[in-house]
Structure formats: C-alpha cells, structure tokens
KOLRO-596224 format. One line per 3 residues: number of its first residue (from 1); their letters; for each residue x, y, z of C-alpha. Coordinates in Angstrom, 1 decimal. Example, Ala and Ser with C-alpha at 12.3 -4.5 7.8 and 13.67 -1.06 7.14 Angstrom:
% KOLRO-596224
1 = as = 12.3:-4.5:7.8  13.7:-1.1:7.1
% end
This chain:
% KOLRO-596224
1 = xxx = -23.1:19.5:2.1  -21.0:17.2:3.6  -19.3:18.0:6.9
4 = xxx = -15.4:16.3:6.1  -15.4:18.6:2.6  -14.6:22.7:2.2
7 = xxx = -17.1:24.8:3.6  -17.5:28.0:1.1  -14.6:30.0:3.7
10 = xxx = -11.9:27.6:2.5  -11.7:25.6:5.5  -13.0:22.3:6.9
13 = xxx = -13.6:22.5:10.3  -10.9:24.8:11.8  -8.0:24.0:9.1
16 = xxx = -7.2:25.4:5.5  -7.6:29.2:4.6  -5.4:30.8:2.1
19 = xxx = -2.4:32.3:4.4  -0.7:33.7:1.5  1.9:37.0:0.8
22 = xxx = 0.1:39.8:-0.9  1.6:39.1:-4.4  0.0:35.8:-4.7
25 = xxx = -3.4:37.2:-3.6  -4.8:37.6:-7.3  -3.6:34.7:-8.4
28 = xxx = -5.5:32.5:-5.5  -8.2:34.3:-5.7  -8.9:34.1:-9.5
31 = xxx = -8.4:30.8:-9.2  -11.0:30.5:-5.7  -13.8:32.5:-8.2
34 = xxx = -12.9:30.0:-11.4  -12.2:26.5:-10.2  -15.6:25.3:-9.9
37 = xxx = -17.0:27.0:-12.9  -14.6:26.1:-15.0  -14.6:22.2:-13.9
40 = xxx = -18.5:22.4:-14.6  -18.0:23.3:-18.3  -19.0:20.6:-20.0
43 = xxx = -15.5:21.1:-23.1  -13.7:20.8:-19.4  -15.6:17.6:-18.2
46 = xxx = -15.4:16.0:-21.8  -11.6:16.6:-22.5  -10.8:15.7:-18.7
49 = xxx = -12.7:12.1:-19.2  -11.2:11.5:-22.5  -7.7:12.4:-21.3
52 = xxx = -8.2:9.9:-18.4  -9.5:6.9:-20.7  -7.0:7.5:-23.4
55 = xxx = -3.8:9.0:-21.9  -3.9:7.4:-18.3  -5.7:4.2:-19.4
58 = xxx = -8.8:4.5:-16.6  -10.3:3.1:-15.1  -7.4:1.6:-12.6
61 = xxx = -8.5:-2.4:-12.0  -9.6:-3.0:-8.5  -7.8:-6.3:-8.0
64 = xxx = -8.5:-9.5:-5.6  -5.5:-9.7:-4.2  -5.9:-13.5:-3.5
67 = xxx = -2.7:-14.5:-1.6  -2.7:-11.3:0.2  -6.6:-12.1:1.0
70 = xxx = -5.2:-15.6:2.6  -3.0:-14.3:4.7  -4.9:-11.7:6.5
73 = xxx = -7.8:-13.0:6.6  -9.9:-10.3:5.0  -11.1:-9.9:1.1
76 = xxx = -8.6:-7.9:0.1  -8.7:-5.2:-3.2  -5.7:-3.6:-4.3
79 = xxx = -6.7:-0.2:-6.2  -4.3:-0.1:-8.9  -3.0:3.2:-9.8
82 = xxx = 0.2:2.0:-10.3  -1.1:1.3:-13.5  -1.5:4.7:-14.7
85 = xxx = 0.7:6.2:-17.4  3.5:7.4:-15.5  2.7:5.0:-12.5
88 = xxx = 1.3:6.9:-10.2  -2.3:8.4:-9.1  -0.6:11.7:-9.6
91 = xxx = -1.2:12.1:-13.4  -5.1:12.1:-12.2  -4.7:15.6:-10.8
94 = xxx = -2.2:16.8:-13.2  -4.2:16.6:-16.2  -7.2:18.6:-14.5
97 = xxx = -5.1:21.3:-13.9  -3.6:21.6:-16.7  -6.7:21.9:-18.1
100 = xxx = -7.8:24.7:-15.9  -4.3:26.1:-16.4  -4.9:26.3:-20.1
103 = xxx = -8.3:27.7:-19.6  -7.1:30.8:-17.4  -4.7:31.6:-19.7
106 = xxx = -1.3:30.3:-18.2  1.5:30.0:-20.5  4.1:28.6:-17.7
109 = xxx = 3.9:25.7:-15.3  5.4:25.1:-12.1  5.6:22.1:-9.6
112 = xxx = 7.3:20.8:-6.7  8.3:17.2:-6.4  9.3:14.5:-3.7
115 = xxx = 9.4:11.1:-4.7  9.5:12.7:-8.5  6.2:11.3:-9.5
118 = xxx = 4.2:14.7:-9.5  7.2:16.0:-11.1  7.1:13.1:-14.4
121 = xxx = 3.4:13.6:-14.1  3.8:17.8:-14.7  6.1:17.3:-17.1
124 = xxx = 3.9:14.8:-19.0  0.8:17.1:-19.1  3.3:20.1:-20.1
127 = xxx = 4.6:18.2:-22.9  1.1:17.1:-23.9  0.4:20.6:-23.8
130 = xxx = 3.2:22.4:-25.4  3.8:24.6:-22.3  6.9:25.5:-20.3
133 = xxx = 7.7:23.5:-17.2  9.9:24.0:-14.2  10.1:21.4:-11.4
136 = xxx = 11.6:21.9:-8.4  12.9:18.7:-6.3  15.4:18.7:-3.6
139 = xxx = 18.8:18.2:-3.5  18.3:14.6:-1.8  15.6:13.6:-3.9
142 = xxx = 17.2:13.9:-7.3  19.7:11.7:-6.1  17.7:9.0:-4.5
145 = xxx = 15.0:9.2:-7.8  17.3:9.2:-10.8  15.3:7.6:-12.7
148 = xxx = 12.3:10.6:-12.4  14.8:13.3:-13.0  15.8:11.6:-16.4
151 = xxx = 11.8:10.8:-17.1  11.1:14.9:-16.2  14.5:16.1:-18.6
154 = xxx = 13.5:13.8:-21.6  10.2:15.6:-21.6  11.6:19.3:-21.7
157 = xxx = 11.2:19.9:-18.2  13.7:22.4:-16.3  14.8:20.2:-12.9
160 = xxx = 15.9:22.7:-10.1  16.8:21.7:-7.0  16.6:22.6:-3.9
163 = xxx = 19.6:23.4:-1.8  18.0:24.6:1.7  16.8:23.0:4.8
166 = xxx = 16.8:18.8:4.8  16.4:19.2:0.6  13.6:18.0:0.3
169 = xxx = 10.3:17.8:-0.8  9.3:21.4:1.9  12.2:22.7:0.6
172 = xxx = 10.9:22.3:-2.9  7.4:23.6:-1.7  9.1:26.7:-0.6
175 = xxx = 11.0:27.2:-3.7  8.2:26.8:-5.9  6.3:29.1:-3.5
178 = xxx = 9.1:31.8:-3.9  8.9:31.1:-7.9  5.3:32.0:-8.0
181 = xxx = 5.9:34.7:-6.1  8.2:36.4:-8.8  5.9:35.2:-11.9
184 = xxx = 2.1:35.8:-10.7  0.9:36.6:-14.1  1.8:34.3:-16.6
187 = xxx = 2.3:31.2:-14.3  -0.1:28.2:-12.7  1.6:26.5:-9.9
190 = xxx = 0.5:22.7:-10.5  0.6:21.8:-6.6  0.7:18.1:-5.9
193 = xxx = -1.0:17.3:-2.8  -3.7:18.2:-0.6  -2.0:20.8:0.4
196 = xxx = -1.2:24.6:-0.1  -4.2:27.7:0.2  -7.8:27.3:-0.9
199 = xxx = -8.7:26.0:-3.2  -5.9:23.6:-3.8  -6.7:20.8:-1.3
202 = xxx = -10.2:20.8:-2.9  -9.5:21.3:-6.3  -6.8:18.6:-5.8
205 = xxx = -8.9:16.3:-4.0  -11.6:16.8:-6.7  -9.4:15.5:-9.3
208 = xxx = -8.6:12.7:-7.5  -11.7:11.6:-6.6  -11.8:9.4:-9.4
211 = xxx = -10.1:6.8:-7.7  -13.2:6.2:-4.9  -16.0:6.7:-7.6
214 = xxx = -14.7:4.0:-9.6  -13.8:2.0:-6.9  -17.6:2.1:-6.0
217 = xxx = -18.6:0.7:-9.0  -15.6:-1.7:-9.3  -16.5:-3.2:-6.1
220 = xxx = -20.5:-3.3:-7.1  -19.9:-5.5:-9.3  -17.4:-7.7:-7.7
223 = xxx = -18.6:-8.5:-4.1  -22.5:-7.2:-5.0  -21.9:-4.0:-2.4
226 = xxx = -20.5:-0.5:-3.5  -19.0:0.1:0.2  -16.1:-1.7:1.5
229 = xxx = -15.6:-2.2:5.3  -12.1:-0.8:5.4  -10.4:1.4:3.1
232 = xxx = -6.6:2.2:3.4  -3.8:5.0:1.9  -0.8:6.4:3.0
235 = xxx = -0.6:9.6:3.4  2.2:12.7:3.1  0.2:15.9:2.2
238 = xxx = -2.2:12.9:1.2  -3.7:13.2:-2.3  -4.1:9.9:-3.0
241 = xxx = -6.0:8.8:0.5  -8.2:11.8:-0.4  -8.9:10.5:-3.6
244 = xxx = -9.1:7.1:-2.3  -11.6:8.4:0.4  -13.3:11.0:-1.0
247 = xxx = -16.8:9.1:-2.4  -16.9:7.2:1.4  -16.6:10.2:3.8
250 = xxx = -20.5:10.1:4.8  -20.7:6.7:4.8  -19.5:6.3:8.6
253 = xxx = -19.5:2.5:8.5  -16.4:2.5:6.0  -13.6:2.4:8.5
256 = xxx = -10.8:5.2:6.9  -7.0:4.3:7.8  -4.4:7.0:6.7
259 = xxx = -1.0:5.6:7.4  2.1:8.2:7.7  5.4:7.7:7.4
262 = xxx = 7.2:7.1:11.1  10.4:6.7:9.8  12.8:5.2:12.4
265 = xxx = 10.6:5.0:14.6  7.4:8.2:16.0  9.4:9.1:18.7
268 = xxx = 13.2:8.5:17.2  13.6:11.9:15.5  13.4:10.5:12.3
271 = xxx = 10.3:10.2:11.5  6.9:12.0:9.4  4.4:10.8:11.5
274 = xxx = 2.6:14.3:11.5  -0.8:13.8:13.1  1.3:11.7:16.4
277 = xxx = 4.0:14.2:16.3  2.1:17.4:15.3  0.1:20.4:16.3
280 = xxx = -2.1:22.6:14.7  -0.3:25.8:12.6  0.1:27.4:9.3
283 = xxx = 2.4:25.5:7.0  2.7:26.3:2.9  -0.6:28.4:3.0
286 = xxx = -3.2:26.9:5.0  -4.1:26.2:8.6  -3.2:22.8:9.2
289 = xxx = -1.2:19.7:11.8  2.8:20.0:11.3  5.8:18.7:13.1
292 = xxx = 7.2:22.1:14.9  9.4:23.3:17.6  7.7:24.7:20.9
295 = xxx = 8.4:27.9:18.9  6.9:27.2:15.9  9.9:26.4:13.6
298 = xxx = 9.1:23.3:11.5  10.7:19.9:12.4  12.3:18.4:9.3
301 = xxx = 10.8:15.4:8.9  12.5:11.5:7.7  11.1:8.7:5.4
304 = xxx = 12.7:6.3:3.5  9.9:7.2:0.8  10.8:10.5:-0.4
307 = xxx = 6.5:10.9:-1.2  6.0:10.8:2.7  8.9:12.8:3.3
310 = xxx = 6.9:16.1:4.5  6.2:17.5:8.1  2.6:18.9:7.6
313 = xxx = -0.8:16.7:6.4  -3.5:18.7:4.1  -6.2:20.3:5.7
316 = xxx = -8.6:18.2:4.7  -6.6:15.0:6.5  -6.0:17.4:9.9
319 = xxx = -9.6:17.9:9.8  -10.5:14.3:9.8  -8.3:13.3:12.3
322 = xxx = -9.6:15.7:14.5  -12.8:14.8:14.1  -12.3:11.2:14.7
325 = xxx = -13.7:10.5:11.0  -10.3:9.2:10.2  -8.0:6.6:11.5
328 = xxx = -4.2:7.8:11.4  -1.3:5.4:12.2  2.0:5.0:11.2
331 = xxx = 4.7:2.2:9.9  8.1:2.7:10.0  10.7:2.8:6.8
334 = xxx = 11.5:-1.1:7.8  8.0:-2.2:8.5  6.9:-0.6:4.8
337 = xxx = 10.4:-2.4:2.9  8.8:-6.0:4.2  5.6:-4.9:2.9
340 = xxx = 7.0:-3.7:-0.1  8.6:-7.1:0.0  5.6:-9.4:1.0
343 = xxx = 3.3:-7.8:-1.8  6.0:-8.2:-4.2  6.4:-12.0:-3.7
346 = xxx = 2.9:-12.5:-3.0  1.4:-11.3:-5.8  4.3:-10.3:-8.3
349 = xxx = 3.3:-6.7:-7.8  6.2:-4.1:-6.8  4.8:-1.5:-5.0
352 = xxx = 6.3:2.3:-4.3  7.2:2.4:-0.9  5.0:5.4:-0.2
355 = xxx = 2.2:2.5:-0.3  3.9:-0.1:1.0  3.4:2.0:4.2
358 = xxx = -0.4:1.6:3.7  0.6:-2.2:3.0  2.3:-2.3:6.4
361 = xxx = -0.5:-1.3:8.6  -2.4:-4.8:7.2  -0.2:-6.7:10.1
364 = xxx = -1.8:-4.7:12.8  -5.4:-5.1:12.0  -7.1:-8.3:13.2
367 = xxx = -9.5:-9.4:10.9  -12.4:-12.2:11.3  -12.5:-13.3:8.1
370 = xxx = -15.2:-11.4:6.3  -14.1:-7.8:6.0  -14.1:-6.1:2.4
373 = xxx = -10.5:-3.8:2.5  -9.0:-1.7:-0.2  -6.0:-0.5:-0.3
376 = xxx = -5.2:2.5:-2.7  -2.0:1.0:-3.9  -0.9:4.7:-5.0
379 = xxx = 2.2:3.5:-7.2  4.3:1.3:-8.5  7.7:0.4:-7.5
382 = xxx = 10.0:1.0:-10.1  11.3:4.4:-8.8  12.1:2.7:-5.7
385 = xxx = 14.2:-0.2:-7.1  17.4:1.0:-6.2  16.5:1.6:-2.7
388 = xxx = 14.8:-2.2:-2.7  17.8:-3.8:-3.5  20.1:-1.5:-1.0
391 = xxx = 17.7:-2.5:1.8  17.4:-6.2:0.8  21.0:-6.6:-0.4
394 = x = 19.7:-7.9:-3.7
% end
C-alpha cells in the first residue's frame, strides 16, 4: 500500500479521521463500510466510465502548450479539464457520487460551493438524476459568480446562502454540515474537495484520479515516457492536485508543486496560504493544517479566486507536505491575474483563476530546457470574466 494514500484508520500519516457529532455517525460510517464495495461493482465501474465518455466528454486533451513551452523553457502540457461539461474537473467527482448516492438509497442531495463550480456540477448530476438538490454558497460568492448561480437555478437547484462568518466557501461548509445534521436519513452530502471525515478525501480523490491515469497514457504517447518531471495544481481543499497527483505519488522522481492561494500577500492578512500560515487541527471533520488563532479559532482566509478561498487543506495535502512528498508555495491574487492573462494571450486559452495560481508558480521555477511539466489546468475562465476585466480594466 502506498504510504501518501488512507491507511484502513482513515488517516494518512497523522491527519484525517472522522471528527464528527454523533447524528452523523451512521451516515459516515455506512458510507466508510460501502464506498469501496460499491465503486468495485462492475454496474458502478461501467455507468461511471460511460457517464465520463459521454456526459463529460473524457478523456481531457493533454495539450503542448507551445508558446508557453518557449517562454519557460520547459515542455510544457496543459491538462485540460476546462474542457469538461461544465468546465471544470469537478463534474469528475460529482458523477461518482451520485452514483454511490443513488446506490445507498439517497433521495436528497446536498453541496457546498465556492467558486460555484462544484455547485453547477451537483446540480448537473441532480438533474441528470432526477433528485432534489440544495447548494449552499456564500453570501460573497453568489455575487462575485453570477453566472454559476443562474447555471445551478436553471437546473432546479435550491441556492442558499450563507450569511455567517467572511460568507464564504467555510461558511457554506458549515451550513451544509448543519443541513446534514438535520436530514441523516434521506440525504448524501456531495462534498467537493479533499476534504471533510473519512472517507471523503479518499473517496473524492478516487474519483478524481482520472485526471493522472490518463495523463499517464496521454503523455506515453506524446513524449515516449508516462512520467513527467514536474507536475503542478493549485490547491484550496485540493481535489484537483489530488487528482492531478494521485497516479505519481510513488514515483518520487515526479517533482509535486501544490500552489495555494496567498492573496495579498502570506503575511498581509489576506491571504489562503494554509500550509505557510497554518498548523495542525480539526477543521470540517478531519485532522488536518488550517489558518487559526493561538486559540484555535479559524482565521478567515482571502483569494481573489473564490475556489481557493478556504483556510484548511485536505488531509491528504497536510500529509504530503509534512512529509516532504509535496512542494507547497503560493502566488498572490495579482501574480495569478497576469498568469491568467499571459496564458490567455499566449495560447488563446482563458483559464479560472483558481489555476492561474498554479500558472503563476511557472515564473519561479528555473528550468534548463528539457523538463516535462503539467500543469492541471483545473478550469476554465468564463466564471471569472467579470473579475478579468475589473482587474485589467477591459
């Protein structure tokens, strides 16, 4: 078994557990006895595959990002999952648990949201699905991502925001938390991340592991090796860098760069820079790093991208950071709107600005010339247009 995945306690290394109140308890642990058996099924693996050549339109091209390339000196691959239906990597995880959902009986599905694209990417699978769907988002975020509220209404999802705290995506977290709280039997909360109690950052990573096994292959047949030299995500709670990094973890000589959010600045108090910033604590269920006060109360953390806007990193991510297996850095909000920027005129690709933090990190690296990188280009950008042409006065 690999030492960077869940051990059979929940936990890799000393983070994750299921730090839950007593009214979730069944519901966690039916789903801890289930998930595994029920993703082994082979009417589970079948409709899962089909759903994610049909629906999303997989696999996501791994694309030679040639300009890019130039400038940095490195071979450069953009994994595209900003190609996805609904433009994200989120739909990935979304469709496997709506499929487990269905399987344990669940009638009711609930989800928090950030940047909105686990929301659109609930509501999809819920409408696919016929089932009910409540999303909660906060305050700040419906505002700044309009155009994922709309997306989330037109499909019959219920929108509820969140009015505590900084409104945002913990905010939502906690609401969604409270929800489940108040409907354990009927409801499956779709969590979005790599984050929550066991087994969601493994059942979550799981489902996004698609992304690294067919970037394996992808890169086989491009460049003749199925290992890159570098491979790069950003990272909030950090689904898509787990997906993105998942197949890789034992290979030690891939180089793994998660890059978080630092806002204004890591030490400007604006800032979601959680493995600089943080230490080690119990945040939405499991034992991981989060921003906190000397006495424990959490920090509220800043981004520009409302995706990165979150003061813990899943278990998983805390793990690998700990033990060195990971590479975690940061780019602030202005350093990931030039990227956003640079990609965009370089390749006429608009990225989200969740990875146009990933993006970002390219300027600090110094490469010699001969270096295979992929970046998991986790979205696209038209979410984010509003806040492109605020920033850039377009």
């Amino acid at each position: 078994m690999s030492k960077y995945q869940v051990n059979d306690k929940g936990y890799y290394g000393p983070f994750g557990g299921a730090y839950i109140p007593e009214m979730l308890y069944p519901n966690v642990e039916e789903l801890q006895n289930r998930y595994l058996q029920i993703m082994e099924e082979p009417s589970f693996k079948e409709e899962f595959e089909q759903l994610l050549t049909d629906y999303v339109g997989r696999p996501s091209p791994l694309y030679h990002a040639q300009r890019l390339s130039k400038k940095y000196n490195a071979r450069i691959f953009l994994k595209r999952e900003d190609l996805n239906h609904t433009g994200a990597h989120k739909i990935n995880n979304t469709i496997g648990q709506i499929l487990l959902a269905e399987r344990l009986g669940k009638k009711r599905i609930i989800a928090e949201t950030g940047a909105g694209q686990h929301g659109v990417a609930t509501a999809t699978v819920c409408a696919l699905k016929g089932l009910e769907c409540v999303v909660y988002m906060g305050e700040i975020d419906i505002q700044r991502q309009a155009p994922n509220v709309a997306r989330m209404k037109m499909m019959g999802a219920t929108v509820v925001a969140a009015q505590s705290g900084s409104k945002t995506l913990k905010d939502a977290t906690n609401e969604a938390l409270r929800d489940w709280i108040n409907n354990p039997v009927d409801t499956h909360y779709i969590i979005g991340s790599v984050v929550g109690p066991h087994p969601y950052p493994d059942l979550v990573a799981r489902f996004q592991s698609i992304i690294s096994k067919e970037t394996k292959i992808q890169l086989l047949s491009k460049t003749g090796k199925s290992t890159p030299d570098v491979v790069m995500a950003c990272v909030g709670g950090g689904s898509n860098a787990a997906g993105m990094f998942y197949h890789f973890l034992d290979d030690e000589d891939v180089k793994l760069i998660a890059v978080e959010a630092a806002g204004h600045g890591v030490h400007s108090g604006e800032s979601a820079a959680t493995t600089l910033l943080g230490k080690e604590g119990v945040l939405h269920g499991s034992r991981s790093i989060l921003m906190q006060t000397t006495d424990g109360q959490v920090v509220e953390p800043y981004s520009i991208s409302a995706g990165l806007d979150y003061p813990g990193i899943g278990p998983q991510h805390a793990w690998l950071f700990k033990s060195g297996r990971g590479k975690y850095v940061s780019a602030t909000d202005d350093e990931a709107m030039q990227a956003g920027l640079e990609l965009t005129k370089l390749e006429g690709i608009i990225p989200a600005i969740e990875s146009s933090h990933a993006l970002a990190y390219l300027q600090k690296m110094n490469f010699s010339g001969d270096e295979t990188v992929v970046v998991c280009l986790s979205g696209r950008g038209d979410k984010d247009l509003d806040n492109y042409m605020k920033y850039f006065n377009l």
